[in-house]
N, C-alpha and C positions, 0 to 999 in steps of 0.2 A: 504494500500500500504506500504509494505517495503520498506524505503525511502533508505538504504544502500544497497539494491541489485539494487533497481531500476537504481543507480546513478552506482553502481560498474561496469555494462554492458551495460552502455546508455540508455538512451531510445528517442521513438521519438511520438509526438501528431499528430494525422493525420484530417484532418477533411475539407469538402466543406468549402467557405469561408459563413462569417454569422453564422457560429453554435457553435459559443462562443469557439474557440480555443482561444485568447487571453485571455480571463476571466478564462479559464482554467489555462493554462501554469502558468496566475500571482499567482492564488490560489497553484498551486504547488508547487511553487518557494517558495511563503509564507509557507507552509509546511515543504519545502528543511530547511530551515532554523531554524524551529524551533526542529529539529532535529539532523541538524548537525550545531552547531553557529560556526563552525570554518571552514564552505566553505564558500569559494567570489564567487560570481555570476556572469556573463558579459552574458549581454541580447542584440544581434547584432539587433536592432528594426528596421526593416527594414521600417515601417509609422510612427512610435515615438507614441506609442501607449502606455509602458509602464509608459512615464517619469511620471504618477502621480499614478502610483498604487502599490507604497510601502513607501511612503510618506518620513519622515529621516533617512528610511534606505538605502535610493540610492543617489546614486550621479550621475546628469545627464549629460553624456557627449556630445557638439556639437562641430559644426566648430567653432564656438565664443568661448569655454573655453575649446578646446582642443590644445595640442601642440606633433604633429606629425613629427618628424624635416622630411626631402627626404633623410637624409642619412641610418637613419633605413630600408628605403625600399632598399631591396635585386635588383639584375638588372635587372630581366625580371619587376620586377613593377613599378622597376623608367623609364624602359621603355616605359611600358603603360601608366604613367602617362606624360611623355613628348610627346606622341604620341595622346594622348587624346582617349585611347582606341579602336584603329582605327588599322590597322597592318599597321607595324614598315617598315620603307625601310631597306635593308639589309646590304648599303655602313654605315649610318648614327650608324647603332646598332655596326659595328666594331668599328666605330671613340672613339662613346661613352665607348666601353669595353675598350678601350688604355688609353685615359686620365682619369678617373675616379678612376684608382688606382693611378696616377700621381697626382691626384690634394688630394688626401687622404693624400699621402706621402709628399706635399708640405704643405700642415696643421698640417701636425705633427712636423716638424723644424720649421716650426713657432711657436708654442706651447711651442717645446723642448720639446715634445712627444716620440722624438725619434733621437737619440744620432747618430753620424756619423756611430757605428757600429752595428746601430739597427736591428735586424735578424726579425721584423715585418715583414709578409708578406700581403701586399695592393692588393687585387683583388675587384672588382667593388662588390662581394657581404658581406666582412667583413663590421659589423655593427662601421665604424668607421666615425666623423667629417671631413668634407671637404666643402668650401666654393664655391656657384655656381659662383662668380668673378674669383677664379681660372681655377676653371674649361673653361670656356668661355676664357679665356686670352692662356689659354693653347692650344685650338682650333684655338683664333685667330692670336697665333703666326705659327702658324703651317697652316694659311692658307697663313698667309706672303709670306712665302717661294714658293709658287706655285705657278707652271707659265700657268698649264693650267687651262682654263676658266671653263672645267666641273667640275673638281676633285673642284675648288675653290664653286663653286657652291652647292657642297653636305655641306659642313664645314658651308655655309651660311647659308642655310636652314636648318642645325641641331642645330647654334648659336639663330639663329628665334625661334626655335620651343622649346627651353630652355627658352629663354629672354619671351614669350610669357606666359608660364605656371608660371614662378616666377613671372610676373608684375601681375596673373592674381587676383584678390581680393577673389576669393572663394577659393583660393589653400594657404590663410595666413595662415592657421594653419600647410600646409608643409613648406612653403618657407618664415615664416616670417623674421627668423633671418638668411636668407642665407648666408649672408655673414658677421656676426659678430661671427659665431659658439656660444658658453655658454651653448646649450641644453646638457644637461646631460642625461645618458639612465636613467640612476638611478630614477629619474625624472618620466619619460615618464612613466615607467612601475609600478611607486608607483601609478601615479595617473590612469592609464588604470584597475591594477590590485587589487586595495584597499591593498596596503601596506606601514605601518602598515593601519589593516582593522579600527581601531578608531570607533568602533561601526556603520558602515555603510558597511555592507556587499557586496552590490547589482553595480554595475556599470552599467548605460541603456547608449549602445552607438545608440544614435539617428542618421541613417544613411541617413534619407531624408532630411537631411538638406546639406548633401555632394554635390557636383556635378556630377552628374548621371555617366561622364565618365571616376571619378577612384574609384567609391564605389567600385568595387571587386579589386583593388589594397588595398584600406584601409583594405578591410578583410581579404584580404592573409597578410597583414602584421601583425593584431593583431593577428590573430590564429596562426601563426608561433612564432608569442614572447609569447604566452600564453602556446605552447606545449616547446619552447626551456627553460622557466624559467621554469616550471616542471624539465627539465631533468637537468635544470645547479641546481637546488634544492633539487634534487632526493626528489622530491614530496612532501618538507616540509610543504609547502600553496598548497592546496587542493582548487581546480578551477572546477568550472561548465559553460563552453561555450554555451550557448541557440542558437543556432542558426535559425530565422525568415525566412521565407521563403525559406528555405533549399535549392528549389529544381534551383535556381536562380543558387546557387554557384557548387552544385554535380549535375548537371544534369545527368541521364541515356545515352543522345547524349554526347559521349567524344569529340565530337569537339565545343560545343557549351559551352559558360563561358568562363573563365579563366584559365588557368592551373593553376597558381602556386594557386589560391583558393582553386583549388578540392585538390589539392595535401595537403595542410595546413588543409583541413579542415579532407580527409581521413587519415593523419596520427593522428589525435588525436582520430578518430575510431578505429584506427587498435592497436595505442600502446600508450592513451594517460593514460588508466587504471595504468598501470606499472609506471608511475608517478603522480598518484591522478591530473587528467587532464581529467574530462568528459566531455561529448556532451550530449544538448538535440534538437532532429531538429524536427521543427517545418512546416508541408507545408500541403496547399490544394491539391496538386495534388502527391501525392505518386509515380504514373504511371512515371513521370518526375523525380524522383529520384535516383539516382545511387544506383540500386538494391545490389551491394553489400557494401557501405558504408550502408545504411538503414540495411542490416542481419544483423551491428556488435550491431542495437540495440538490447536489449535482452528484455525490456517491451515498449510494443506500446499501446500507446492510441488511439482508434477509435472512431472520431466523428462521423456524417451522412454524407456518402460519398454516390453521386448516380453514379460516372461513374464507370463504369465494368471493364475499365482497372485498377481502382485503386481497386478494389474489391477483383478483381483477385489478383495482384500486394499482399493484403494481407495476401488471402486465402495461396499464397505459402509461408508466412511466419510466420504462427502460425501453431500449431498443428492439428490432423487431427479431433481431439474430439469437440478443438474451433469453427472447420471452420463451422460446422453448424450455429452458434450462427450472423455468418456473413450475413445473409440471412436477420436478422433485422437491417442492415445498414442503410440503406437506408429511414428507416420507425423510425430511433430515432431521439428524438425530441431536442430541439436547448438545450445545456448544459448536453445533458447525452451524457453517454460515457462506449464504453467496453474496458476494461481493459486485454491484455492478458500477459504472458513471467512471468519473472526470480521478476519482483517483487511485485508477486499477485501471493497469495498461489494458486487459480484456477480462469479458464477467468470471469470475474465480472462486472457485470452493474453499475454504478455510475450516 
């Protein structure tokens, strides 16, 4: 395997679950490295399956020794996250987009971030500090003033569902220091990103330890910061995104998931090359995949798949010499693997 073309046009492992996809990928990744020592790695684990199979070269990331602050989350995710992934009421998401640039700009004169004739401009998705006591104080002055009992009502139940998710003990690694600020991005993205890498290339962000109803906000948020430092870098750290269970975040149904996921996670398919910012996606059902994120890969690994939609699913995306070869899917045995695309001179058994 060409470990530079593989990685220069993505690629992705396909395989039933059971037929050693993970002992794949990790052997990969082991490869990736000894190839190119100057990519970081970031393996999204969706069962925490990695943290012991590259032993001090990873650092593992959880809810215990991770520091995610809420203000890096952009506003549809700090929406799902105060909503508990559930859809949003639509009085409560206006309230939320008004104050939220309010309470940005009320953190920065406190700071002295920003000067009487500061020309910053605070909209709810700038990645900047703001404290959720203002925020809340800003709502509840603003319910002061009202005189009628419903409108007062919506303000309550959006102060609730704020106060709720910040007390809540599994969400400490967003809302530990909400109201003291100090987190620095600088920070966050050294330690998500391995920079400087310090001879540990690999980051495993262990995601079953999250609470099940903002794991796709937490990964729209790294893969947005993983594809925007490429671009504020113009690609000088060279990143490889693994992404676990693929088909969770790009589903084929565009109304099923998350948006801003699929979106974070198709733009580093579509242009994350052009800033040394690759994907590798990793899923048992192909068929459940958003056929055209999965085209931008250019070599696929094929385990033993037996359903027909995902066969098919294949057969339209390898060549027409490969697709015979396809026929023994189903009938290979747990850890081999055919190989086809851009980084394997011709389609190959493994």
């Amino acid at each position: 395997v060409d470990v530079n073309d593989m990685l220069n046009k993505h690629f992705a492992v396909l395989g039933t679950t059971g037929v050693g996809k993970s002992s794949g990928v990790a052997y990969l990744i082991d490869q990736v490295i000894r190839v190119r020592p100057d990519l970081r790695i970031l393996i999204l684990d969706v069962h925490n399956e990695y943290g012991r199979s590259f032993g001090n070269r990873a650092q593992v990331l959880n809810p215990a020794n991770i520091r995610l602050p809420f203000w890096l989350f952009n506003f549809e995710e700090i929406v799902d996250v105060f909503f508990g992934g559930r859809p949003p009421v639509d009085e409560e998401v206006d309230l939320l987009s008004e104050v939220i640039p309010l309470a940005k700009a009320a953190y920065a004169q406190y700071v002295g971030a920003a000067g009487p004739d500061s020309h910053v401009r605070y909209t709810a998705d700038v990645p900047l500090p703001y404290r959720i006591a203002d925020l809340v104080s800003l709502l509840d002055s603003r319910m002061g003033k009202l005189e009628n009992r419903s409108s007062r009502m919506v303000y309550h139940k959006l102060i609730t569902r704020i106060e709720t998710a910040c007390n809540d003990p599994r969400y400490a690694f967003m809302f530990e220091n909400a109201n003291v600020g100090g987190d620095i991005m600088e920070d966050v993205l050294s330690s998500l990103f391995r920079l400087p890498m310090g001879g540990v290339p690999i980051s495993v962000m262990q995601l079953a330890g999250f609470p099940s109803e903002v794991i796709d906000a937490v990964v729209s948020v790294i893969c947005r910061l993983a594809f925007d430092l490429g671009l504020w870098s113009d690609g000088r750290d060279p990143l490889l995104v693994v992404c676990e269970e693929a088909h969770r975040y790009i589903s084929a149904d565009k109304t099923a998931g998350f948006g801003p996921t699929r979106r974070a996670v198709a733009r580093i398919a579509k242009e994350g090359r052009k800033y040394n910012v690759f994907l590798g996606l990793v899923t048992q059902r192909p068929a459940e995949l958003d056929a055209t994120i999965l085209s931008q890969c250019s070599t696929l690994f094929a385990m033993r798949l037996t359903n027909d939609r995902d066969q098919e699913l294949l057969r339209s995306a390898v060549s027409d010499t490969a697709a015979n070869l396809l026929s023994f899917l189903p009938s290979l045995g747990t850890g081999e693997v055919f190989a086809f695309g851009e980084g394997v001179s011709l389609p190959s058994r493994f």
